[in-house]
C-alpha positions as CSV (number, residue, x, y, z in Angstrom):
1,X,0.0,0.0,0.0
2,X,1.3,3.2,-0.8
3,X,1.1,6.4,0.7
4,X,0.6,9.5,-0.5
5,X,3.2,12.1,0.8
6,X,1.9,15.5,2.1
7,X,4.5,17.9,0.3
8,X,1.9,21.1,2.3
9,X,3.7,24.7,1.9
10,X,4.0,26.8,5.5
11,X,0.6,28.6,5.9
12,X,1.3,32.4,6.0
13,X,1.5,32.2,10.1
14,X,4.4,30.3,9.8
15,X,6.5,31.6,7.6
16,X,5.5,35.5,9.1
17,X,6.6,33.6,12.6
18,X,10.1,32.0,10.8
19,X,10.8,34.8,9.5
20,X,10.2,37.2,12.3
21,X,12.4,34.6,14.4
22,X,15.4,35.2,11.5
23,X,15.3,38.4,11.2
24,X,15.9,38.9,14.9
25,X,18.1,36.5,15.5
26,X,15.8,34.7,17.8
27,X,15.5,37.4,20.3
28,X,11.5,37.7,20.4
29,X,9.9,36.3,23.5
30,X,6.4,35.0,23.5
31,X,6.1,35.3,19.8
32,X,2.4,34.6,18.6
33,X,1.3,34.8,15.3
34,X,-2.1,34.2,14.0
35,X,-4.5,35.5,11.2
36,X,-7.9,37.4,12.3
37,X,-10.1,38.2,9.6
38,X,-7.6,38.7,6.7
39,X,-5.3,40.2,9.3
40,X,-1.7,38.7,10.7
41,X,-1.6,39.8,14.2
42,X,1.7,39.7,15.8
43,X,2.2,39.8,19.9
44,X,5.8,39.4,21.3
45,X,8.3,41.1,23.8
46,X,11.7,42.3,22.3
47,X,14.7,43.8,24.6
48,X,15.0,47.0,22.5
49,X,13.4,49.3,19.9
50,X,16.1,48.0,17.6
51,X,15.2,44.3,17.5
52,X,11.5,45.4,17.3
53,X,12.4,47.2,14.0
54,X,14.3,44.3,12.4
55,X,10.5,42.1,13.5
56,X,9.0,44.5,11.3
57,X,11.0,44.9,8.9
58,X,11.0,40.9,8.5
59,X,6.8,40.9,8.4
60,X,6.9,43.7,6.0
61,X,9.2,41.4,3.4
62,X,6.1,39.2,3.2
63,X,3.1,41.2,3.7
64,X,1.9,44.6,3.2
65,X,1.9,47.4,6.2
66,X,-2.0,46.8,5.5
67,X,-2.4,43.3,6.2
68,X,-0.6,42.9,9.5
69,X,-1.2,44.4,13.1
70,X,1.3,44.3,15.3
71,X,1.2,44.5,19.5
72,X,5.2,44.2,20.1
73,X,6.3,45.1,23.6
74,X,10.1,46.6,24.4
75,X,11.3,46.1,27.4
């Protein structure tokens, strides 16, 4: 019996949170990332201003400013 092989692409959740997590080098706490009507909504803590940019800046490569919501807390 053969099976079939699932060869399923990252939803757009995932590959906003992998590339969030690149872009700052894994220094996101409490990262969540989900989509509310036809909105990505991303909630984390980051230790400065800086690292919050480079999270933007790595949703922005993948979706418009538009599309995306973000409740990022320095500190």
């Amino acid at each position: 019996m053969l099976l079939e092989s699932t060869n399923s692409e990252p939803t757009l959740t995932e590959q906003v949170e992998s590339r969030i997590r690149q872009s700052t080098y894994g220094r996101i706490r409490n990262l969540s990332v989900e989509e509310v009507q036809g909105r990505v909504v991303v909630c984390g803590q980051v230790p400065s201003h800086h690292t919050r940019q480079l999270a933007l800046q790595g949703v922005l490569e993948l979706l418009s400013g538009d599309r995306f919501h973000e409740k990022i807390v320095v500190g």
